[in-house]
C-alpha positions as CSV (number, residue, x, y, z in Angstrom):
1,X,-13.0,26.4,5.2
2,X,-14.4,26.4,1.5
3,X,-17.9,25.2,1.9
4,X,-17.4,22.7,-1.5
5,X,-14.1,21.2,0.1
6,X,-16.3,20.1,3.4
7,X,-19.3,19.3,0.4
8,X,-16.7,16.8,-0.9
9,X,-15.3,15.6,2.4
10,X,-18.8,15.0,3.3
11,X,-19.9,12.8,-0.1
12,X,-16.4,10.7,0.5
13,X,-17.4,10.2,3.9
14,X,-20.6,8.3,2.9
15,X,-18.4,6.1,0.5
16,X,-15.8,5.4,3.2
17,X,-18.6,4.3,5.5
18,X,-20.7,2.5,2.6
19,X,-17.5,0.5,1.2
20,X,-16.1,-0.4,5.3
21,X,-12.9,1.6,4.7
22,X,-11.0,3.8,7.0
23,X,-8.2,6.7,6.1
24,X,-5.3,8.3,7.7
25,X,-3.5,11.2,6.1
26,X,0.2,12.5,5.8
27,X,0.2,16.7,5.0
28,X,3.4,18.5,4.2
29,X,2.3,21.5,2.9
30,X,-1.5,21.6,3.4
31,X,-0.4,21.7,7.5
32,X,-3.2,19.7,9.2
33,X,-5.7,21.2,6.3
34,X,-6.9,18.0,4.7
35,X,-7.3,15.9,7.9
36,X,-9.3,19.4,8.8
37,X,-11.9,19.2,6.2
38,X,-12.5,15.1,6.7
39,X,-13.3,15.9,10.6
40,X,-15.5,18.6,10.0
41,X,-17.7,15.9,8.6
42,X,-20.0,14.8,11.7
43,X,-19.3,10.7,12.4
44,X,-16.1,11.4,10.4
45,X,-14.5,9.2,13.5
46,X,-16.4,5.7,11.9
47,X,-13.7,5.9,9.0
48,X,-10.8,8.6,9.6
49,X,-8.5,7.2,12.1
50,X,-5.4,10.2,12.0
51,X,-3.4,12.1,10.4
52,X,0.4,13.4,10.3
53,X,1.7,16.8,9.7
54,X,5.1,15.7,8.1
55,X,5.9,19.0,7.3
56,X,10.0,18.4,7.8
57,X,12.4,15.7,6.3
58,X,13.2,14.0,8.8
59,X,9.6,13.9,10.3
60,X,8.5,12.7,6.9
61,X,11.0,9.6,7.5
62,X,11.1,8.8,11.2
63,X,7.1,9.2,11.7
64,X,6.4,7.4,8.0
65,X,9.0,5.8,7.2
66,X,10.3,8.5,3.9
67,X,13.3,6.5,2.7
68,X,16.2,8.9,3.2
69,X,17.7,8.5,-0.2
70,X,14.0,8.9,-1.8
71,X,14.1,12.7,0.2
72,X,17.6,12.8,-1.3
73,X,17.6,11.9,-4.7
74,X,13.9,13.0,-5.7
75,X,13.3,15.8,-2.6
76,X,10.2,16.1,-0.6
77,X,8.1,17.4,-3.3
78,X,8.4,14.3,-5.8
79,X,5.8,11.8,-6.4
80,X,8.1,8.9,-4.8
81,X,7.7,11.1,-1.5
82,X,4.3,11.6,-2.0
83,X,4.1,7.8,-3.0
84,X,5.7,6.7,0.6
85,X,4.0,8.9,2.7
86,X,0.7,7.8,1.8
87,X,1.8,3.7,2.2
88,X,3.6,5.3,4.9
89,X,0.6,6.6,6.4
90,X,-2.0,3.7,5.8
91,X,1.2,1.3,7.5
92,X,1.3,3.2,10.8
93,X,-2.5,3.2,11.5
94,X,-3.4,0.4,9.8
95,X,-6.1,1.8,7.4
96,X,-7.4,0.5,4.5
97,X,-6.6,3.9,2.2
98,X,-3.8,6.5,3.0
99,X,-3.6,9.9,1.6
100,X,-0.7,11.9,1.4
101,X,-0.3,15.8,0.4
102,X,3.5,17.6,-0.4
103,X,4.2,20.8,-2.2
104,X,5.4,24.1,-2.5
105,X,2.5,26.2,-1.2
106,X,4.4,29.8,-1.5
107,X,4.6,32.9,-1.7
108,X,9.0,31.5,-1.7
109,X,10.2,27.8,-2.0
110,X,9.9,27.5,-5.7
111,X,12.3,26.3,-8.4
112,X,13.1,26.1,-12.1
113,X,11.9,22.4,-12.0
114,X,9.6,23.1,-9.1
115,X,7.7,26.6,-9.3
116,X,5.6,27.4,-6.1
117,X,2.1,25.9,-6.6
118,X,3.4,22.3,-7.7
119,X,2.0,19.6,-5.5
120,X,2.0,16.2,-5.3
121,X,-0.8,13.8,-3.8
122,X,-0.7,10.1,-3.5
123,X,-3.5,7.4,-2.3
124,X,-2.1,4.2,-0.8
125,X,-4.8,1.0,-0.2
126,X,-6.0,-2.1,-2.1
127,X,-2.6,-3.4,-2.9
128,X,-1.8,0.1,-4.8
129,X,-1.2,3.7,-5.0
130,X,-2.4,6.3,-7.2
131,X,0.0,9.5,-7.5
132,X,-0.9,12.5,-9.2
133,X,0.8,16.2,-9.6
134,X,-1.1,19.4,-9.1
135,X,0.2,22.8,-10.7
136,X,-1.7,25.5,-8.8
137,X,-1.6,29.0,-8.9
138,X,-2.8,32.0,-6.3
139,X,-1.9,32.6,-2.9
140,X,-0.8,30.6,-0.2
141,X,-4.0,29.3,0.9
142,X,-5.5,29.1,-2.5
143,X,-2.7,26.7,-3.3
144,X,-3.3,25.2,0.1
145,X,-7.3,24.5,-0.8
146,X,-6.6,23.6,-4.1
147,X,-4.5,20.9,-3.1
148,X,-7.0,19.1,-0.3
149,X,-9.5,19.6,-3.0
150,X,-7.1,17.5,-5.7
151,X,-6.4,15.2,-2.8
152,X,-10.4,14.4,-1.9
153,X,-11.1,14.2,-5.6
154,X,-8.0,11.6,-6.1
155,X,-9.1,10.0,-2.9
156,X,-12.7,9.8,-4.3
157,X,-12.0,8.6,-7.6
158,X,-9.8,5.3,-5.7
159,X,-12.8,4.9,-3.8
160,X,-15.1,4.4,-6.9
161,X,-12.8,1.8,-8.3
162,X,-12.7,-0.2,-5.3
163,X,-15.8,-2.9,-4.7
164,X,-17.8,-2.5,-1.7
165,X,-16.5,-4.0,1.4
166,X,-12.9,-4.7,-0.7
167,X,-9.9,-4.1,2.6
168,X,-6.3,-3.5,1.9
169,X,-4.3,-6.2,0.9
């Protein structure tokens, strides 16, 4: 694993445990990656409490709770997936953030609309979630690290904005 992915894990760590807050992940195409580089992170089990590898539709709605016509209308690579797996997530194991990864990491899967590298990543807690898209380009696993990397930072960033001590609503 890229030593400044488990740098990053390891500085979001301290804020989970500072603020009281706990995390559970949902990974399509990052495959177990993200929840990976949080556990790496000695004492990681004081805030990170699981993680699902929705990798398939209908896992992505009978283990979080996808809608069906959201996977339908928008696909598995939209930020209303994203969006509901990470509430999805946080829901099922009660945590106070969840954070959800799904994209097209290559070398095939990729569209006109939706070229191989696009990801999308969502953060669920506090009443609110944050979605962003990620464009990324290299190989497989480049795409793959690139996107835990976009997912801590976004993860990070919710964490900054949320008061000490502040649970999910």
């Amino acid at each position: 694993m890229v030593t400044s992915l488990l740098a990053l894990a390891k500085n979001i760590g301290g804020m989970l445990v500072k603020k009281g807050l706990t995390v559970g992940v949902c990974e399509s195409c990052t495959g177990g990656m993200l929840g990976a580089a949080i556990t790496a992170i000695p004492g990681s089990s004081r805030y990170f409490l699981g993680g699902i590898i929705a990798y398939t539709d209908g896992v992505k709605e009978r283990s979080v709770g996808v809608r069906h016509r959201t996977l339908v209308k928008y696909g598995a690579v939209s930020p209303q997936t994203a969006r509901e797996m990470a509430q999805g997530v946080r829901i099922k194991f009660r945590t106070d953030c969840g954070i959800a990864v799904t994209g097209i990491a290559g070398p095939s899967g990729g569209t006109g609309k939706k070229p191989v590298g696009t990801v999308y990543l969502a953060v669920s807690g506090r009443g609110r979630t944050a979605v962003k898209r990620g464009r990324f380009s290299g190989s497989r696993n480049a795409v793959r690290n690139r996107s835990c990397r976009a997912a801590l930072l976004l993860l990070k960033g919710f964490l900054a904005e949320m008061a000490d001590g502040e649970r999910r609503r």
